[in-house]
N, C-alpha and C positions, 0 to 999 in steps of 0.2 A: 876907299879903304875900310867904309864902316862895313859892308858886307862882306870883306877878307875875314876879319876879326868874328863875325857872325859866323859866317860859315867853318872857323874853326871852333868855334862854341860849340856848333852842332856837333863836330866830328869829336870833339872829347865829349862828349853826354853819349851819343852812340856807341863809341868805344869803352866808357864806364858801364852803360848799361848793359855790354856783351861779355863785359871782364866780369859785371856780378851775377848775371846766371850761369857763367861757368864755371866763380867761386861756388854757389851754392847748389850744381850739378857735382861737381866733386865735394862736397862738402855728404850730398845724400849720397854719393856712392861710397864712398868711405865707410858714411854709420853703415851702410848696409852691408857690405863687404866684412867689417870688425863683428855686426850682431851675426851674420852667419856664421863665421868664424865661431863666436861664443857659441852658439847655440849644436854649430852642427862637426863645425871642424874639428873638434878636440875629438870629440865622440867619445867620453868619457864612458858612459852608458854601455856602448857597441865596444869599446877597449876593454871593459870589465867582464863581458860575455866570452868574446873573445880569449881571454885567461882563463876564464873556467872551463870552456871547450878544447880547450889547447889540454890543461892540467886534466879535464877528464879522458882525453884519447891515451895520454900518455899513460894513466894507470890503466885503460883497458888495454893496451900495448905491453904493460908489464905482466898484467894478469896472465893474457893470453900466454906469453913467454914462459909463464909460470905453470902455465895446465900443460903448455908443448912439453915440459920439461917432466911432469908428472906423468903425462903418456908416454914419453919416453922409455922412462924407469919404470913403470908398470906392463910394457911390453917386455922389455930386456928380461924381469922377474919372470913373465911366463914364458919366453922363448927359452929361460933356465929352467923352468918348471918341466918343462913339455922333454925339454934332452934328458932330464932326471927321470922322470917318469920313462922316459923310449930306453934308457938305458938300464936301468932296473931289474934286476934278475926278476920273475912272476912267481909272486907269492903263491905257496897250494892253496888247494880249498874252494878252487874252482872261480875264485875271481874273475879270472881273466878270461876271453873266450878263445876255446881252441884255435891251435895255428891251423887254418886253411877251411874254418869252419866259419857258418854266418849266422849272425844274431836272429835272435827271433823274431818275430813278426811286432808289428806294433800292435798296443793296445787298440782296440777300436774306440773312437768318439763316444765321451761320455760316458766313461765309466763304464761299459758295460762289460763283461766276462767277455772272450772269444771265445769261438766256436772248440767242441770238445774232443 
């Protein structure tokens, strides 16, 4: 009976010595898991970039909306300008060039007189 009592000695010191490397296997993955978490998971850093790329797109998104809206208005002005002007009775005095006639030649490159 004295080696029953032995041989259960053995098997609880084996069974402690496996219970406490697996206490302090999860004991290190823990810390490791909680300091990644601190360090990387929040990503405070990457969340704060984040915001400011978000908030920059959106005022370039307003911007642009704002120029659409200036080209707009600034065509609609000349597409009124152009029917005003095509509708316009022709002032005398030779402004306008004759109906059925064609403009003159171009100046030549450079300033220089044309031919005479």
């Amino acid at each position: 009976m004295a080696e029953v009592g032995h041989e259960a000695e053995e098997v609880k010191e084996v069974v402690w010595t496996y219970t406490g490397w697996a206490v302090i296997l999860l004991v290190c993955v823990g810390a490791g898991v909680f300091i990644g978490y601190e360090l990387w998971g929040q990503a405070g850093a990457l969340q704060a970039e984040v915001t400011k790329q978000t908030e920059m797109v959106n005022t370039l998104k307003n911007e642009r909306e704002t120029i659409k809206s200036q080209l707009a208005l600034a065509l609609r002005d000349k597409e009124a300008c152009q029917r005003t002007l095509a509708s316009a009775p022709t002032a005398g005095g030779g402004a306008a060039a004759p109906a059925g006639g064609t403009a003159p030649p171009p100046a030549p490159a450079g300033g220089a007189p044309g031919p005479q």
